[in-house]
C-alpha positions, 0 to 999 in steps of 0.5 A: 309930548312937549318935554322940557329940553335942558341938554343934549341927554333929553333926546336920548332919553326921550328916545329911549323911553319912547322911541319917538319921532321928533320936531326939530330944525332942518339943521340938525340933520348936518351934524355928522353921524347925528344927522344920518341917526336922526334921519332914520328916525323920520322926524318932523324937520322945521326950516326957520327961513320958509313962509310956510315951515309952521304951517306944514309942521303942523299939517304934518304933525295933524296927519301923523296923530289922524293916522288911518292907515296900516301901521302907525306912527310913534309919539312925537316929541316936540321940544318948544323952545329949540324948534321954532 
């Protein structure tokens, strides 16, 4: 799912609508309260100084959507303009 993202309520409202997983930078999980929140959610984090980041979202994000194991991920949501 790739909303647009205008303020800090379309996460809240994506979760509560969705209960996704999302793509966002590794930062985000510093914010006090927030990040441990979001952490239990088990999102897909981006960290903008490694080479390799985007490769590895993308693997990650692949693997999530192929999943063929028990059990199954929920959508995830990723907000273009703040993640990469």
């Amino acid at each position: 799912i790739t909303p647009n993202h205008v303020s800090f309520f379309d996460p809240l409202y994506m979760y509560a609508t969705y209960q996704p997983s999302f793509v966002a930078k590794k930062d985000v999980v510093n914010i006090p309260v927030f990040g441990s929140l979001f952490t239990a959610i088990q999102p897909i984090l981006v960290d903008r100084l490694s080479p390799t980041s985007r490769a590895d979202t993308g693997n990650e994000i692949h693997r999530r959507a192929h999943w063929n194991e028990e059990g199954t991920w929920n959508p995830t949501v990723i907000f273009p303009q703040g993640t990469c």
